[in-house]
Residue frames as qw, qx, qy, qz and C-alpha x, y, z in Angstrom:
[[0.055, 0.184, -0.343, -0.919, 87.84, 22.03, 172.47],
 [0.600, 0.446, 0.259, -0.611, 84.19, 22.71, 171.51],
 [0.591, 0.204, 0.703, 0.340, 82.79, 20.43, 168.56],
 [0.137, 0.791, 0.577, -0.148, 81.16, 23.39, 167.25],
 [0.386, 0.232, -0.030, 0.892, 82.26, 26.71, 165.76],
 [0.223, -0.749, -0.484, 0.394, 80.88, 30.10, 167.38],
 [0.229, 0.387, 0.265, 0.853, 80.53, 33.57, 165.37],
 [0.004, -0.783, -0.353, 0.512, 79.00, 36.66, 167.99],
 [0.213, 0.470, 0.411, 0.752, 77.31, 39.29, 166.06],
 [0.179, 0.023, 0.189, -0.965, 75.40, 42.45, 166.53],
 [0.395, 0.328, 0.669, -0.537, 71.56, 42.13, 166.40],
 [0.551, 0.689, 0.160, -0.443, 70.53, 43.52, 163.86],
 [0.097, 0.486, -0.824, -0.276, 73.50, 41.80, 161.76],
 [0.250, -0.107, 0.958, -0.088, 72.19, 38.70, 162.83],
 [0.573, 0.454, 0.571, -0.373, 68.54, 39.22, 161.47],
 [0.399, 0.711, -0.465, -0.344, 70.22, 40.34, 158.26],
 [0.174, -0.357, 0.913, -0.094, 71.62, 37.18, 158.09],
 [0.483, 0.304, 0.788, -0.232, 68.67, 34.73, 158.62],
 [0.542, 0.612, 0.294, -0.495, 67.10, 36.90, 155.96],
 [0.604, 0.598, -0.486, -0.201, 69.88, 36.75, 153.27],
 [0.999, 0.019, 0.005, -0.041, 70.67, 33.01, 153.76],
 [0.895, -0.286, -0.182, 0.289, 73.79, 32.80, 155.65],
 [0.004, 0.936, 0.012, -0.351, 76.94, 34.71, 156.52],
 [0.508, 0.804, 0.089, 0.298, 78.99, 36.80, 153.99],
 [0.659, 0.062, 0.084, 0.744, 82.84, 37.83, 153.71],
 [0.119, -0.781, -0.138, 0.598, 82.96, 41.54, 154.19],
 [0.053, -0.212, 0.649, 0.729, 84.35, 41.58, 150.52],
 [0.004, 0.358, 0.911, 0.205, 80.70, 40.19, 149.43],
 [0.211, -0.780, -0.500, 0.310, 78.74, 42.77, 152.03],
 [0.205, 0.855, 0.135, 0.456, 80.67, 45.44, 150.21],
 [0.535, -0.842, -0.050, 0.048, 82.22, 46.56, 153.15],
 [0.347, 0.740, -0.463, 0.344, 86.32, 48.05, 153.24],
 [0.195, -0.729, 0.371, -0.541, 87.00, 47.66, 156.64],
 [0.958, -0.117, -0.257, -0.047, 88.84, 44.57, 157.96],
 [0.110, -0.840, 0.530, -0.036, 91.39, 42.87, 159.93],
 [0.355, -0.338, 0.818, 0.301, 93.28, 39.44, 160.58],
 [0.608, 0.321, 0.726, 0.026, 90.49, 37.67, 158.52],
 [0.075, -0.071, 0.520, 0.848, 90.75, 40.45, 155.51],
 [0.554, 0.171, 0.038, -0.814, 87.71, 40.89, 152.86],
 [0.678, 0.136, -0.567, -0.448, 87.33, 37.37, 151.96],
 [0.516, -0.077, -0.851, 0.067, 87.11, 35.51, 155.33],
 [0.623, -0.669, -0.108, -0.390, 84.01, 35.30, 157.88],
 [0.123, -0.501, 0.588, -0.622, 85.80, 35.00, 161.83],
 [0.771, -0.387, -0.457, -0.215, 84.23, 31.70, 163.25],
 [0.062, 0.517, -0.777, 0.354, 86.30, 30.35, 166.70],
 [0.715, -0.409, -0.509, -0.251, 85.96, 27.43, 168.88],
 [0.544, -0.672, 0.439, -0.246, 86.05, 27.20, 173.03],
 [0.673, 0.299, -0.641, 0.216, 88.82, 25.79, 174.04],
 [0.714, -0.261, -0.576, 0.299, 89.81, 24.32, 177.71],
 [0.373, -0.920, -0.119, 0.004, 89.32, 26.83, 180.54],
 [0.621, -0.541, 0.186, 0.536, 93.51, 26.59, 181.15],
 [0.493, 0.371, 0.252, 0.746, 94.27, 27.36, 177.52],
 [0.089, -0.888, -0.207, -0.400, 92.21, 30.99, 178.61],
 [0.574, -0.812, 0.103, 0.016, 94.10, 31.33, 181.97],
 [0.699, -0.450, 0.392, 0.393, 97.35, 30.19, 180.99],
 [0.463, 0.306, 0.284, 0.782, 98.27, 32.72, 177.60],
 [0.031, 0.579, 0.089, -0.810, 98.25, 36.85, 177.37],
 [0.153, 0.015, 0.645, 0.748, 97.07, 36.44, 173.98],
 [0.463, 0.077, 0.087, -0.879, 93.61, 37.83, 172.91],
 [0.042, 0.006, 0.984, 0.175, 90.80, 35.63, 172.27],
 [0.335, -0.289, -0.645, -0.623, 87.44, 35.02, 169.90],
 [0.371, -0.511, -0.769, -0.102, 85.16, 33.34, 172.39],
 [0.182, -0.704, -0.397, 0.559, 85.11, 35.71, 175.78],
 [0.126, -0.291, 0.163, 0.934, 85.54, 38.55, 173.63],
 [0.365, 0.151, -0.448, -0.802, 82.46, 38.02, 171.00],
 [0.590, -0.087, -0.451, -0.664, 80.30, 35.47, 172.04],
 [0.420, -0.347, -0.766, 0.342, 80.04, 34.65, 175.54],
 [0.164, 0.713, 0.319, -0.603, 77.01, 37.49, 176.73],
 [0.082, 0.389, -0.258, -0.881, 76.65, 37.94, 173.40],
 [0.769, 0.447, 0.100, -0.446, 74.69, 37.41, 170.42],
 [0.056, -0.447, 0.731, 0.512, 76.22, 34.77, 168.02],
 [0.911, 0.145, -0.187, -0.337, 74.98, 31.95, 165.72],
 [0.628, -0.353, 0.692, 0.037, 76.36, 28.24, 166.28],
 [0.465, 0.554, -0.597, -0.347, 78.14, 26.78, 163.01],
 [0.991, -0.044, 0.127, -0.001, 78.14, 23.17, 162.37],
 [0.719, -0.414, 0.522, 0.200, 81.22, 21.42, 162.88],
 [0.668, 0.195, 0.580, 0.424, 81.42, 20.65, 158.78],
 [0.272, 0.944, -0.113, -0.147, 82.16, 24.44, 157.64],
 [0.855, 0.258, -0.069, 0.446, 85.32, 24.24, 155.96],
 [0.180, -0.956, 0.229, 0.029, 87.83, 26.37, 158.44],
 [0.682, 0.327, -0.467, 0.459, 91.29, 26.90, 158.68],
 [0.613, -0.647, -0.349, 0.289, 93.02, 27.25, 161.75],
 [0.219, 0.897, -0.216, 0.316, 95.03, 30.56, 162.18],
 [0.723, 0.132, -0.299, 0.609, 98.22, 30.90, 163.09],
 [0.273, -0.826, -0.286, 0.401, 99.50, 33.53, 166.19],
 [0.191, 0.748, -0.295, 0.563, 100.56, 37.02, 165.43],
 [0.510, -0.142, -0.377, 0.760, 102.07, 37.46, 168.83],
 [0.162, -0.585, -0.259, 0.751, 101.80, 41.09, 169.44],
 [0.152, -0.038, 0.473, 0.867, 101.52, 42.35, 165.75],
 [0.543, 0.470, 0.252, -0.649, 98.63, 44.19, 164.35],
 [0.714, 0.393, 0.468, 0.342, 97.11, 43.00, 160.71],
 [0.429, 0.903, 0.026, -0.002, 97.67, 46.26, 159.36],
 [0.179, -0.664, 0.664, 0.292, 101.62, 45.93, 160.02],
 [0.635, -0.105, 0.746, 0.170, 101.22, 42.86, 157.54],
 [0.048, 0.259, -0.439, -0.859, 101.06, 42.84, 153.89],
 [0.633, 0.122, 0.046, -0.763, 97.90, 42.06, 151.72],
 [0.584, 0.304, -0.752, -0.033, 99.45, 38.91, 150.07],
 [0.287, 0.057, -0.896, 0.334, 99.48, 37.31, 153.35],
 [0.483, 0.168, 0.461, -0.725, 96.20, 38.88, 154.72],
 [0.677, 0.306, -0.009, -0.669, 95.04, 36.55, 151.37],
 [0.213, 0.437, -0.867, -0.111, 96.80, 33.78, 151.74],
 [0.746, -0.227, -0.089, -0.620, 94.52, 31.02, 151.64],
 [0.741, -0.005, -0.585, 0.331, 97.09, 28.07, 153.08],
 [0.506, -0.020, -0.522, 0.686, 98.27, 30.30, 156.04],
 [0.250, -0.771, -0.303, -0.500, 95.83, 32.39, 158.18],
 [0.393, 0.186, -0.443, 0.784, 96.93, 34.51, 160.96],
 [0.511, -0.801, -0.205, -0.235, 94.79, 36.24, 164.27],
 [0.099, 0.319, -0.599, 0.728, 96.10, 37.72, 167.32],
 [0.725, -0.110, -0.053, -0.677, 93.08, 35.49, 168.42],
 [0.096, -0.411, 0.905, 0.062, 94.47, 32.37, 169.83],
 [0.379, 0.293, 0.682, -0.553, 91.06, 30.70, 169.23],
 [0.567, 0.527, -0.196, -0.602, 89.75, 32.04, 165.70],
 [0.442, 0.163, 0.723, 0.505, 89.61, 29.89, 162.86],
 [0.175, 0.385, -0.363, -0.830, 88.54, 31.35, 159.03],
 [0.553, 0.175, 0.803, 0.134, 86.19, 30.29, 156.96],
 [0.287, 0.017, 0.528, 0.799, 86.44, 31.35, 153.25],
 [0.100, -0.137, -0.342, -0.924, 83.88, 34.12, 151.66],
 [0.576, -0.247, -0.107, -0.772, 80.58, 32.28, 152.95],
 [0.068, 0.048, -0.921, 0.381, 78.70, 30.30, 155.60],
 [0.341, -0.361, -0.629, -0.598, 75.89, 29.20, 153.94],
 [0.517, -0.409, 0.256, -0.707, 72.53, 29.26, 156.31],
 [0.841, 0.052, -0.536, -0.052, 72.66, 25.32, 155.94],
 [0.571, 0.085, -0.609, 0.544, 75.85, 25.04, 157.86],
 [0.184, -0.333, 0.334, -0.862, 73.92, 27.29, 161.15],
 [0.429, -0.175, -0.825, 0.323, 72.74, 24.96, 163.81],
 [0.259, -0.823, -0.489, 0.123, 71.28, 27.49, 166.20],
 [0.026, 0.811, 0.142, 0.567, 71.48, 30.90, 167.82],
 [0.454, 0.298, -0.251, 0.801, 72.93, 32.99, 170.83],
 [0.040, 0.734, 0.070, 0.675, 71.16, 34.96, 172.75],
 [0.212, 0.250, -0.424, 0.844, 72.21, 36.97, 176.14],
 [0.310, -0.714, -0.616, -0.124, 69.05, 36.52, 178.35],
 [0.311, -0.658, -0.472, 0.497, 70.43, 39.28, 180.66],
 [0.134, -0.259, 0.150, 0.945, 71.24, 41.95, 178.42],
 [0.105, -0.355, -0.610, -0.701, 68.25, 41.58, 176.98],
 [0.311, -0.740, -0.515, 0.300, 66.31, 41.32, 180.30],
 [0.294, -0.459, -0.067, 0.836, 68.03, 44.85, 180.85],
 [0.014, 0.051, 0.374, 0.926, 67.23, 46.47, 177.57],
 [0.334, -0.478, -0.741, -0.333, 63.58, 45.35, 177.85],
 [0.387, -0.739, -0.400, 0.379, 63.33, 47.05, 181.47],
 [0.144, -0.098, 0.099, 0.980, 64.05, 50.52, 179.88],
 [0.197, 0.641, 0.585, -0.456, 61.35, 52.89, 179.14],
 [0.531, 0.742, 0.112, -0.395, 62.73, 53.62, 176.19],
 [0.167, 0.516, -0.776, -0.322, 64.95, 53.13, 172.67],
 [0.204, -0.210, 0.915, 0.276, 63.47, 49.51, 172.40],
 [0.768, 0.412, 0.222, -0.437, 60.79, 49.51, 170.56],
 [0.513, 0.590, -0.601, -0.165, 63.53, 48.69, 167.23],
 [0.088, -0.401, 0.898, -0.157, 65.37, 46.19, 169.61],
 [0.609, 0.138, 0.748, -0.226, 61.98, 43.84, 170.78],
 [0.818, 0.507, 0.035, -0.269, 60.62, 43.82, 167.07],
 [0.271, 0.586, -0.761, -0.060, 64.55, 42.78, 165.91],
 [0.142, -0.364, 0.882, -0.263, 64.72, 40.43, 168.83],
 [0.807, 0.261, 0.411, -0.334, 60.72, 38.90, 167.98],
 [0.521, 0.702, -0.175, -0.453, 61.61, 38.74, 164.48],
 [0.118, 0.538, -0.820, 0.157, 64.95, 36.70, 164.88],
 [0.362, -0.062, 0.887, -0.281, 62.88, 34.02, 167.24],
 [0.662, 0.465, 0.190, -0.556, 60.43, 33.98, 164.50],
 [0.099, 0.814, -0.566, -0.090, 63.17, 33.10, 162.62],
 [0.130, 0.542, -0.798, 0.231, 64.67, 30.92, 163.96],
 [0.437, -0.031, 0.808, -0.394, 61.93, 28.92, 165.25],
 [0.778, 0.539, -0.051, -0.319, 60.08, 28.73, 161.65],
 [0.558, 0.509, -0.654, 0.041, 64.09, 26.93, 160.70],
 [0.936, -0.307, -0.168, -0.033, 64.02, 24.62, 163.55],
 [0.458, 0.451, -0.508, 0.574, 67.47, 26.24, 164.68],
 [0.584, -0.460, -0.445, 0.499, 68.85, 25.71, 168.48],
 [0.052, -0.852, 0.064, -0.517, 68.42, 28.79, 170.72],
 [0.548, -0.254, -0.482, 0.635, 71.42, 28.70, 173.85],
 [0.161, -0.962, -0.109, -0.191, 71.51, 31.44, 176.36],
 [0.731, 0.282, -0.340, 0.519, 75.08, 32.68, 176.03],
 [0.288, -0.786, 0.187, -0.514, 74.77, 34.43, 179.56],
 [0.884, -0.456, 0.098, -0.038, 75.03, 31.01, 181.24],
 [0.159, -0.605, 0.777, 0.076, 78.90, 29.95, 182.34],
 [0.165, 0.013, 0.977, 0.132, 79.55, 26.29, 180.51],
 [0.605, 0.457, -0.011, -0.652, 76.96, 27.01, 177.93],
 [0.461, 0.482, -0.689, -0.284, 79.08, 25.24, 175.04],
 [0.007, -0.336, 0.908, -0.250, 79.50, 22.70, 177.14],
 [0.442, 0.068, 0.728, -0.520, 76.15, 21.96, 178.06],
 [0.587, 0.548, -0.171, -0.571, 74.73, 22.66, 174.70],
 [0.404, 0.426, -0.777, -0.225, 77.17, 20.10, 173.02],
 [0.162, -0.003, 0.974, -0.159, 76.77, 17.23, 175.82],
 [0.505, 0.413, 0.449, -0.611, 72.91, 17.68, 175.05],
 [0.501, 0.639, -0.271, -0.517, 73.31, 17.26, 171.22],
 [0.247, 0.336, -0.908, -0.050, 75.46, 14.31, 171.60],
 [0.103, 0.072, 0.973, -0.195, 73.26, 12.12, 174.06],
 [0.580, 0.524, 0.288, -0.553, 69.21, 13.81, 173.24],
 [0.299, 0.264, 0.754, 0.522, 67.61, 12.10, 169.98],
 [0.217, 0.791, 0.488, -0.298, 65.69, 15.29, 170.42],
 [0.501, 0.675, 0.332, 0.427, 66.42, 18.02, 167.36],
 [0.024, -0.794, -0.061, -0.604, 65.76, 21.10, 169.04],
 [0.341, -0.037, -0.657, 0.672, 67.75, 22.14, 172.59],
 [0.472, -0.736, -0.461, 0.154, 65.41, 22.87, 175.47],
 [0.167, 0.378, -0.313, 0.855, 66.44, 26.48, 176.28],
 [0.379, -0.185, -0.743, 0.520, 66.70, 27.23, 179.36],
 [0.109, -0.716, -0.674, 0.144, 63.56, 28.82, 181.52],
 [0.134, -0.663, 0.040, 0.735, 65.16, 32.44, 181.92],
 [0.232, -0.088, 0.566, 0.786, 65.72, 32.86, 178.39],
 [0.005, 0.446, 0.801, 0.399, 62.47, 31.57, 177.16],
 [0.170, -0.698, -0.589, 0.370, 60.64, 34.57, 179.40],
 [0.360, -0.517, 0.159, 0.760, 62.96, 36.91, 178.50],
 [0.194, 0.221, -0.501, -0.814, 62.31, 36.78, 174.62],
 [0.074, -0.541, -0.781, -0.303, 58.53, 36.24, 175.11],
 [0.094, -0.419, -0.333, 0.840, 58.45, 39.28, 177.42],
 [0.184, 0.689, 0.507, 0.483, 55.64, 41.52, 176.24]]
């Protein structure tokens, strides 16, 4: 299991973020529309062992939201809980009382942990990004003008806070990312050559 937690967003979520200093409970963001984690808990998960993925039908956080995706990388000292399985149940077949129970959290996410209303920007270690979907969007001829000024804006970001940038295209990212963090007395991870082209592309 990854030392790390892992939280895949959208893009333009994510620069929202950096700017308001960290993320926010969907109760906080104003927002109605939730599910196992309810309005008062942010969705983190960590990677677990390749067999745990090959050897359950149960859904799961990490290939689903933040491998090829965008995410941010939580330090290890957020305060999560682990969740417990639904099996097959949806959240909405459950009641609210238990979607706010703050001892017993639940996911049909075998993977997820919770972590209560906020994840300050403190506790955010580094960043996400997909070098090939971006390579791809960037070779259109059109729609990205919004996308490259997000995607400068974010490394601007993110390199003014001295946060790690992985490229979650690569297979055994986590992996590499973490063994690098444990044995380098360097700060900042060395992303990898593709990436760094990719989001300097002019």
């Amino acid at each position: 299991m990854s030392r790390y937690f892992y939280h895949g967003i959208a893009i333009p979520d994510m620069l929202q973020v950096l700017q308001t200093g960290g993320l926010k409970c969907k109760r906080l963001l104003g927002q109605e529309e939730h599910g196992f984690n309810g309005l008062d808990y942010i969705s983190v998960c960590k990677k677990y062992a390749e067999e745990d993925y090959q050897n359950t039908d149960m859904n799961n956080a990490f290939y689903s939201c933040v491998q090829g995706n965008f995410c941010f990388i939580v330090s290890e000292r957020v305060d999560a809980i682990k969740t417990h399985s639904s099996g097959q149940i949806k959240w909405y077949d459950y009641s609210d009382s238990l979607l706010t129970d703050k001892r017993n959290r639940i996911s049909d996410m075998f993977d997820e942990w919770q972590a209560y209303q906020e994840i300050p920007l403190s506790m955010i270690i580094g960043v996400g990004i997909p070098s090939n979907y971006v390579d791809a969007i960037l070779k259109k001829s059109s729609s990205t003008g919004r996308f490259i000024m997000e995607l400068k804006e974010i490394v601007a970001v993110v390199t003014a806070l001295g946060l790690d940038i992985v490229d979650t295209n690569v297979l055994g990212f986590v992996e590499e990312y973490e063994k690098y963090k444990e044995n380098s007395s360097s700060k900042v991870y060395q992303i990898s050559k593709k990436l760094e082209e990719v989001i300097t592309h002019e």
